[in-house]
N, C-alpha and C positions, 0 to 999 in steps of 0.2 A: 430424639424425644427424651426429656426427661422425667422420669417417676420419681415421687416425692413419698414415703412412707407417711401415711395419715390414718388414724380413724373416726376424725371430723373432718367436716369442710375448713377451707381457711383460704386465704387469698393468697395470690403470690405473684413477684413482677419477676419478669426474666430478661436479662439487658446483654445483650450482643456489643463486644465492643473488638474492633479488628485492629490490629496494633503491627501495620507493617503485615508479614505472612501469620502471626500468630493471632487464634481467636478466641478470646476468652466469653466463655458462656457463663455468668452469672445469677443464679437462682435464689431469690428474697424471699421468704414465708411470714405470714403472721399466723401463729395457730397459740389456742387454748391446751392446755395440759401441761406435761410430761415433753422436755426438747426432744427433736424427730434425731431418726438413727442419722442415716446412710444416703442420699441420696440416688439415684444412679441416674446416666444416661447413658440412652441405648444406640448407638450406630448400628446402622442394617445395613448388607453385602450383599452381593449375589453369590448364591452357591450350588453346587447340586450335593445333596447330604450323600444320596447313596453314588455307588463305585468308589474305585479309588484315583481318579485325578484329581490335583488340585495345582493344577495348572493354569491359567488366564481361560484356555480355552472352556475350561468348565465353569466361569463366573467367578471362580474366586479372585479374590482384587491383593491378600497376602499370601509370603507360601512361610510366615512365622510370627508369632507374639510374645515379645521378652520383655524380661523390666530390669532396673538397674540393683535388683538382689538377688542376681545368679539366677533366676528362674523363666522359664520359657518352655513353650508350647509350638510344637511342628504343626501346618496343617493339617498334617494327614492325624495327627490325633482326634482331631474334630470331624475326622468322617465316618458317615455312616452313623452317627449317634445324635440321639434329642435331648442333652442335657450336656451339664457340667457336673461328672460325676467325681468328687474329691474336692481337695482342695484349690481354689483359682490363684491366680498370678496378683504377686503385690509387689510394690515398691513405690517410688517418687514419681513414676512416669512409667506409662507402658507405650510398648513405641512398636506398630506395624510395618511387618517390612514386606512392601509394596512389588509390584510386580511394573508399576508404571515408572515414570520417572521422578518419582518421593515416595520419602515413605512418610507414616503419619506418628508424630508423638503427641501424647495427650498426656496432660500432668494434672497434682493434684496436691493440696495440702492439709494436713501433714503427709499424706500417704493414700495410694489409688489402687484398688483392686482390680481384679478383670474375672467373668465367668462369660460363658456363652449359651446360647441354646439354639436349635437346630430347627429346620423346616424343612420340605421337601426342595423349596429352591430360593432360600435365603433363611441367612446364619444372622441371629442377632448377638452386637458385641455389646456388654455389658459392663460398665464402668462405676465405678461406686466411690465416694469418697464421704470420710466422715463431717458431717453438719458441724459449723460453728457460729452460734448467735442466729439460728437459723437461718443461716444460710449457704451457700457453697458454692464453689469456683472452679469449673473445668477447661484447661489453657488446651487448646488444639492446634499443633506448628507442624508443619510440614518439615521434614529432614531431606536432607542430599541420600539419593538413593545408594544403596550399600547395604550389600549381603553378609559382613563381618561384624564379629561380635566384641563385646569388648576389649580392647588389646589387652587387660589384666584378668581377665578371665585365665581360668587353665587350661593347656590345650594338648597335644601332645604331636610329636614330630615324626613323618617317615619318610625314604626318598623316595618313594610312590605316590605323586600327588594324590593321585585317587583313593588311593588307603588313606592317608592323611586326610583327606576330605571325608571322608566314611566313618574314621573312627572319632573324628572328634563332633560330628552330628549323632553318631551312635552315641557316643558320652552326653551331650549336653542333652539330648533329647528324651534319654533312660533318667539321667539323673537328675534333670533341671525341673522337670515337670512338677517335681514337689519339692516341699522347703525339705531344708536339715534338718538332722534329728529325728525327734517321734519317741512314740511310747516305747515301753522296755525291749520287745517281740524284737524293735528294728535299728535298735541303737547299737549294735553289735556289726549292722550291716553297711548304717550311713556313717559312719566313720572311715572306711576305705573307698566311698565316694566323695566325702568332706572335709575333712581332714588333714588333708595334704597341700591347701591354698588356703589363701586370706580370703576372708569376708563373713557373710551371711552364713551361709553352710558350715565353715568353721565354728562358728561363733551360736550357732540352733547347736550343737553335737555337744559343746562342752555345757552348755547352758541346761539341756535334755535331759545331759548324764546327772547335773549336782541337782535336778529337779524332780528326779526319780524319788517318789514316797517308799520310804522303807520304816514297817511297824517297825515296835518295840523289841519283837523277837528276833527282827535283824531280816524277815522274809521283805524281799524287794517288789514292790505291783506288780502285776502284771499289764493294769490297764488304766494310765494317768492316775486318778486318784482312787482308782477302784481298785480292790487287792486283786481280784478277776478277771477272766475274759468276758467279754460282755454276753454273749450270748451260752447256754441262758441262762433264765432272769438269774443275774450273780446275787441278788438280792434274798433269791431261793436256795438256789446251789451253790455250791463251793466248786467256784471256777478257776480257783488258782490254776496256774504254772508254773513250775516246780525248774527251768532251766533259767527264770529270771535272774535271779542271784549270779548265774555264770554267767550271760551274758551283762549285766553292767560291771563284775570284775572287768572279763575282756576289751568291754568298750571302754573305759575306765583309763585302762591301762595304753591301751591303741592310740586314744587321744595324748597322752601324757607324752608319748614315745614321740609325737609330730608338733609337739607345741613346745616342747620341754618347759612348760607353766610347772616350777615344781609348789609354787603355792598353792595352787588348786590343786593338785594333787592333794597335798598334805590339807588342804579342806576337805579334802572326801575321805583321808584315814578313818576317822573312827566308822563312818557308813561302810567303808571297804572292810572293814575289821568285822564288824557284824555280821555283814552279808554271807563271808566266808564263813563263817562259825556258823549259821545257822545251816550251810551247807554241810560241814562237818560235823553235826551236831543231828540237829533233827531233822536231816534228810540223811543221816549217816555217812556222810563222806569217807569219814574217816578210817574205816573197811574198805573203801576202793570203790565204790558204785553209790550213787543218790537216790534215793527209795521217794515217790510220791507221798504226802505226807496229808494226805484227805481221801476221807471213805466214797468219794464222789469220784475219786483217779483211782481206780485199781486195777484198769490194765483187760479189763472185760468189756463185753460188748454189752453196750446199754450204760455203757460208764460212760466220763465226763471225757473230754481229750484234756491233754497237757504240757501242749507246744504251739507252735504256731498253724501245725497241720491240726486244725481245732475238730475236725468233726469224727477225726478216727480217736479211739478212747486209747491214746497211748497213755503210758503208767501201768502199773507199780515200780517195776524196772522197765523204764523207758530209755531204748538207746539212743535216740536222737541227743534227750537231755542230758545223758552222760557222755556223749562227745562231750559238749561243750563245755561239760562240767570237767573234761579232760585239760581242755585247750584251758578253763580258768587258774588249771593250778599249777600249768606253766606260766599263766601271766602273773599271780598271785607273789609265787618265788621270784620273779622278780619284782616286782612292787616292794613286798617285800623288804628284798635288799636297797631298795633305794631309799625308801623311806623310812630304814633302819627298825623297822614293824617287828616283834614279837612273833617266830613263825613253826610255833608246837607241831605244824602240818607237812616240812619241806621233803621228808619220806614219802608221802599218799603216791605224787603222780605212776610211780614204777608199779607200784599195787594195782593202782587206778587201771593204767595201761592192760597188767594183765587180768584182771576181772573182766574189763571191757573185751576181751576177745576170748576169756573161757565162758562167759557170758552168752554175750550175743552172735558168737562164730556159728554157724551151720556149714559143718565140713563138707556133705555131701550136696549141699546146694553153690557150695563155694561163697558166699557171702552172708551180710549179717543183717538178722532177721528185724524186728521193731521193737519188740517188746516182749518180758517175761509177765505176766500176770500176776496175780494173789496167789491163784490156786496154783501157777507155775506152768502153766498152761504159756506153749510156745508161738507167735503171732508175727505169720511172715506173708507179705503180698509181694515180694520182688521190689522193696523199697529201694530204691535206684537212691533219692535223698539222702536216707541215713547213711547206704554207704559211699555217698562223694563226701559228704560231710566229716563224716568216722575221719576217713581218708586223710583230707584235707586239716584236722585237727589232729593229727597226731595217731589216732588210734592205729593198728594192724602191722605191716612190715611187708616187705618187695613180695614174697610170695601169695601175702592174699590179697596185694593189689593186683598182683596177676590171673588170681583166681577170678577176683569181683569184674575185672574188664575183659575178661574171657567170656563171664557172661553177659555182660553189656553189649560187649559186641558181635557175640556171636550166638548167642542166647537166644531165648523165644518166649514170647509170653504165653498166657494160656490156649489161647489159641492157638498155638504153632506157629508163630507170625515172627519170624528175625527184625523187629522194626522197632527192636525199643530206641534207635537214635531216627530212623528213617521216618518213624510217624509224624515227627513234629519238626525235628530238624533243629529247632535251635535251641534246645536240651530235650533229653532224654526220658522214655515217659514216666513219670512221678514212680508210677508202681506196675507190676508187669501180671499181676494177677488179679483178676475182677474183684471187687470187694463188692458181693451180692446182695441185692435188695433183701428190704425184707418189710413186715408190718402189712396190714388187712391190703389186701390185693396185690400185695406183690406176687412175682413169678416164680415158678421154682429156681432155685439158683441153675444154670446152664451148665454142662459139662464141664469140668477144667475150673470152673471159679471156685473161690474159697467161700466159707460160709460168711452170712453175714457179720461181720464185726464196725459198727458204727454208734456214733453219742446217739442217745433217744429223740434229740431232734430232727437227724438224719434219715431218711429210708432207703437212700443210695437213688442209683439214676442207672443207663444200661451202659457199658462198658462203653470210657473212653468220653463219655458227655461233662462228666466231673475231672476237673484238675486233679485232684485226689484218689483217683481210679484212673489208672491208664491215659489222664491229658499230661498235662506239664504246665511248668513254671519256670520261665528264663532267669529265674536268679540260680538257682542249683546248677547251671552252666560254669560259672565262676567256682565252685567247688572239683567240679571236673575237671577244669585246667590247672588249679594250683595241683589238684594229686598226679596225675595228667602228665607235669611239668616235673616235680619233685620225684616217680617211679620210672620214666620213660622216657624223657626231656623234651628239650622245646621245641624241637622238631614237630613231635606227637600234640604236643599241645596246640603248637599253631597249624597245624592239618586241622584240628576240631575248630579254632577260632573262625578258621577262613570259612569252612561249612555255615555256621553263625553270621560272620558278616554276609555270606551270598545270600542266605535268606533276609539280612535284613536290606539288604538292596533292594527287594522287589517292592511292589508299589505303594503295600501297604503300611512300608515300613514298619511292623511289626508294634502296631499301635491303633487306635481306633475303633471301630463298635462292630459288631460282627454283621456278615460275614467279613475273617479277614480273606488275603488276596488268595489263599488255599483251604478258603471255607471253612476254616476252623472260628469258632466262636468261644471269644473271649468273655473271661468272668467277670463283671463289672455291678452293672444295676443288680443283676442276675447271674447266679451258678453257669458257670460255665465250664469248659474243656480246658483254656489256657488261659497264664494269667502271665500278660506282658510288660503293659501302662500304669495305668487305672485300675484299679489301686496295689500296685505291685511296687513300691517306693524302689525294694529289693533289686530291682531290674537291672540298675545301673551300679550293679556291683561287676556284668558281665563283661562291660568295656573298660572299666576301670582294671581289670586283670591287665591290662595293655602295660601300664607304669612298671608293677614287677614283673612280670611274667615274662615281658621281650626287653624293657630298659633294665629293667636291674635294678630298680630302684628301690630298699625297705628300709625303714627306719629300726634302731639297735637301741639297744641301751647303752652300746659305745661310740654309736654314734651311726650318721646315714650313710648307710652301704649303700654302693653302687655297681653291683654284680653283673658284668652283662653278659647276656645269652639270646643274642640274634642268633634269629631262626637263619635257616639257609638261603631262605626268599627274599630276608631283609640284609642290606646292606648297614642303612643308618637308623635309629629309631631315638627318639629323647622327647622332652616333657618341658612345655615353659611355665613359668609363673607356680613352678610348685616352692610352696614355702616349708619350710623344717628352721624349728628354735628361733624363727623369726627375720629369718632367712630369706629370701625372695630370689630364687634362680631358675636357670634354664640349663639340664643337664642335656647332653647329645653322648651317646657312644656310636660308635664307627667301627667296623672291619679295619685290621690294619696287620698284613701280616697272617702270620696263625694266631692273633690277640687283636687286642683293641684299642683303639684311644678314648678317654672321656673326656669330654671339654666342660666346666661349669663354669657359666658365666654369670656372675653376681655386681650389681651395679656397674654395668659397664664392663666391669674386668675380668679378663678368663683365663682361665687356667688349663695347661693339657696334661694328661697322665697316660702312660704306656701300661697297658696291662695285660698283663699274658693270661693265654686260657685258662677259664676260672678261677682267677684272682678277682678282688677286689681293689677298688678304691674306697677308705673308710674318710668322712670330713666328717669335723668336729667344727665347732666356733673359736676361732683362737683371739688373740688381742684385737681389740677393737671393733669387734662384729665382724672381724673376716677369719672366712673360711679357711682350715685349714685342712690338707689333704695327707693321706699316706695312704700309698702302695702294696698290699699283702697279694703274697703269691698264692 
């Protein structure tokens, strides 16, 4: 079926022309007004929305739909759900990969969309491309069946086929679902999803970062062109967020390290110059902590929030935001120095560091709380996020990571329940203390919870229904494993990974409309407990930890390191098609010895290096656009 957007009548011829296996469906309009948008056409499928198979036996005809701009959708996303909620898949052609013997490509010019919507027993596919001279062209060719994705895609290498198989459908799957980039909240986070290969994704993150609206006084958006979060009305309220500024330093700076663009770089100087100063300035940096800077964030309950955890009113001193504002002026100092910047501030971080942990430390709880108030009023739920994050950025040192996973792991929420990793399984629960209703008809708050603290549009929900109250959020995974890895090593870290991939082995692959496959229900249309897919871009920061965290792989300001730290389970692990300074290679390390070998093989040609435990390989770009290596013990 084709739908034609109209709001008068108008005539139209539709001409089938079969060209060998390919079919091109051509749609003619004649209409009055204003030229029509988009047209679409709909293919219908057999399905069953609810369970989780999406196997032939249950009617579905694909088990995946990608297009040729890194972007792609698992079946099991589409289950159990009546919409396309987020953004849909675009590129030159979207191409289903079949379960029979083809699969289907349908193409489009300039460029072809796809959304879906659901029924109880068929799925319809929706294709859309934009109208030209009124009219439009949709080419439908069968392909040779094949379940592999582009061979220049990134992917990443184990000598466990099945892990191998696992992690890079876990990667494509968390990260591919939505394009690069994004507003300020997540450009901090798709940069270590993007950033590290050529294309689409690369090319949204740096495009994001220089698009990012920053007033006059140097405060960076919060929300595209709005200074605010959108809800509520920012039109009313003053909804800033007061950690923007730190994360487009970071991401800023994260991209520069993987492209080595030093012109764009030095195009974003004066906006990086700003940014920092207004952090140093009127958010006080320059004391060591960032103070919210609107009578609407002051850190009380009935106030506005001022992070991405939007509906708890963190602020005045919010520690979430002064991680990051930690982690910026490590990135800053070196900015910085590369682009020979003016930098009155290269004393703060040592300060920073310690305010942040005279600060927000709770000695007798062994970890750090959310937030200081106005009135100085101290505000702690058992925020598991801030402190993987703290962690993870620099803040604390061995003994209060030891403290903070002491109680993580052996801890109890208010209820007396040791299940802050057990409930959810594939991160740990948001927060470990009920954060209690409140407002005409709520309940008394229940034994053990704290009082209510939430923004005014909030009333809260009962323990554990809300992401933000005892659910979880799989991107805070990925902060666990960098601290995880960096206090305990990789050992510990890949004991939590493996917990992570088993859960996303099961059916539901940790995606799609609730219930999932352990009746947790996901936040999407509606509030929910966990938040995985839809709309959690953040997700696919979790298997993206795979590159550094077992290969070894970070980019330097001297260049990309290649550290490696196989787990005891892995023999061999490496990464293809990852690009650095323009770079295009496939690194492998290997067990070899009590050390290691790394092979990078760049056009063709590869190189071997012997490296003893805990050394590095550092490459640089030498003469010619090849790589050059050295050895550090």
């Amino acid at each position: 079926m084709i739908i034609v957007p109209v709001g008068e009548p108008l005539s139209a011829e539709l001409t089938l022309d079969l060209d060998g296996p390919r079919l091109d469906v051509r749609c003619a309009w004649q209409a009055p007004g204003e030229p029509l948008g988009s047209p679409q056409l709909l293919l219908y499928s057999p399905w069953t929305r609810d369970g989780y198979d999406v196997s032939p036996a249950s009617g579905a005809v694909f088990s995946k739909v990608w297009t040729d701009r890194q972007r792609l959708f698992p079946a099991e996303q589409l289950k159990r759900g009546t919409i396309n909620f987020g953004p849909g898949l675009d590129g030159t052609f979207v191409e289903f990969d079949g379960y029979a013997n083809a699969d289907l490509r349908v193409s489009g010019a300039p460029s072809i969309g796809y959304t879906w919507w659901s029924e109880a027993s068929r799925l319809v596919n929706r294709l859309s491309v934009p109208a030209a001279d009124n009219a439009v062209t949709f080419s439908l060719e069968p392909q040779p069946r094949d379940d592999t994705l582009p061979a220049d895609w990134p992917s990443f290498i184990a000598d466990d086929p099945a892990l191998e198989a696992d992690l890079n459908r876990f990667f494509t799957e968390r990260v591919m679902s939505y394009p690069g980039g994004g507003s300020t909240p997540w450009i901090v986070w798709s940069g270590p999803t993007g950033s590290w290969y050529t294309g689409p994704r690369r090319d949204a993150q740096g495009q994001s970062i220089a698009g990012l609206t920053i007033d006059d006084d140097g405060y960076v958006y919060t929300w595209g062109n709005n200074a605010g979060w959108p809800f509520p009305d920012n039109a009313v309220y003053d909804t800033r967020h007061f950690d923007t500024n730190a994360r487009f330093i970071i991401a800023a700076w994260e991209h520069f390290l993987w492209t080595g663009d030093r012109d764009w770089l030095a195009g974003q100087a004066d906006r990086l110059q700003r940014a920092m100063a207004y952090q140093m300035t009127q958010l006080h940096g320059r004391h060591g902590l960032i103070v919210a800077a609107s009578d609407n964030v002051r850190g009380r309950h009935g106030d506005l929030g001022n992070n991405y955890w939007d509906i708890q009113p963190f602020g005045y001193l919010d520690a979430y935001a002064n991680a990051y504002f930690l982690a910026s002026l490590r990135a800053w100092e070196q900015l910085a120095a590369t682009l020979d910047l003016p930098d009155p501030w290269s004393a703060t971080y040592a300060t920073a560091h310690q305010r942040f942990d005279e600060t927000f430390w709770d000695e007798a709880a062994g970890r750090y709380i959310g937030c200081v108030d106005i009135d100085g009023e101290r505000h702690d739920y058992g925020f598991t996020f801030v402190n993987l994050e703290a962690l993870a950025y620099g803040a604390g040192d061995a003994a209060r990571a030891a403290r903070i996973y002491d109680w993580l792991e052996h801890g109890t929420t208010w209820e007396g329940k040791a299940d802050i990793y057990s409930r959810w399984i594939f991160a740990p629960r948001a927060t470990t203390i009920h954060n209690a209703r409140w407002g005409p008809g709520a309940p008394p708050p229940p034994p053990g919870a704290g009082k209510p603290w939430w923004m005014p549009g909030w009333h809260g929900t009962a323990w554990e229904e809300q992401c933000q109250d005892g659910g979880a959020i799989l991107y805070t995974s990925y902060y666990d494993l960098v601290a995880r890895q960096r206090y305990f090593g990789i050992d510990n870290a890949w004991r939590r990974f493996a917990q992570i991939l088993a859960r996303y082995r099961e059916p539901d692959r940790l995606c799609g409309g609730g219930p999932l496959y352990r009746g947790e229900h996901p936040q999407q249309l509606h509030p929910g407990a966990v938040g995985l897919d839809v709309p959690f871009p953040e997700s696919g920061l979790v298997p993206s930890w795979y590159l550094e965290g077992a290969v070894g792989v970070r980019p330097t300001v001297d260049g990309l390191e290649v550290r490696p730290a196989l787990p005891r389970s892995l023999r061999r692990a490496g990464v293809r098609n990852l690009t650095w300074h323009d770079q295009t290679m496939t690194i492998v390390v290997e067990r070899a010895g009590r050390g290691y070998t790394v092979e990078v093989t760049q056009a063709g040609a590869s190189q071997r290096h012997d490296v003893p435990a805990g050394g590095r390989v550092l490459l640089r770009v030498g003469a010619g656009g090849r790589l050059a290596a050295a050895v550090e013990a």
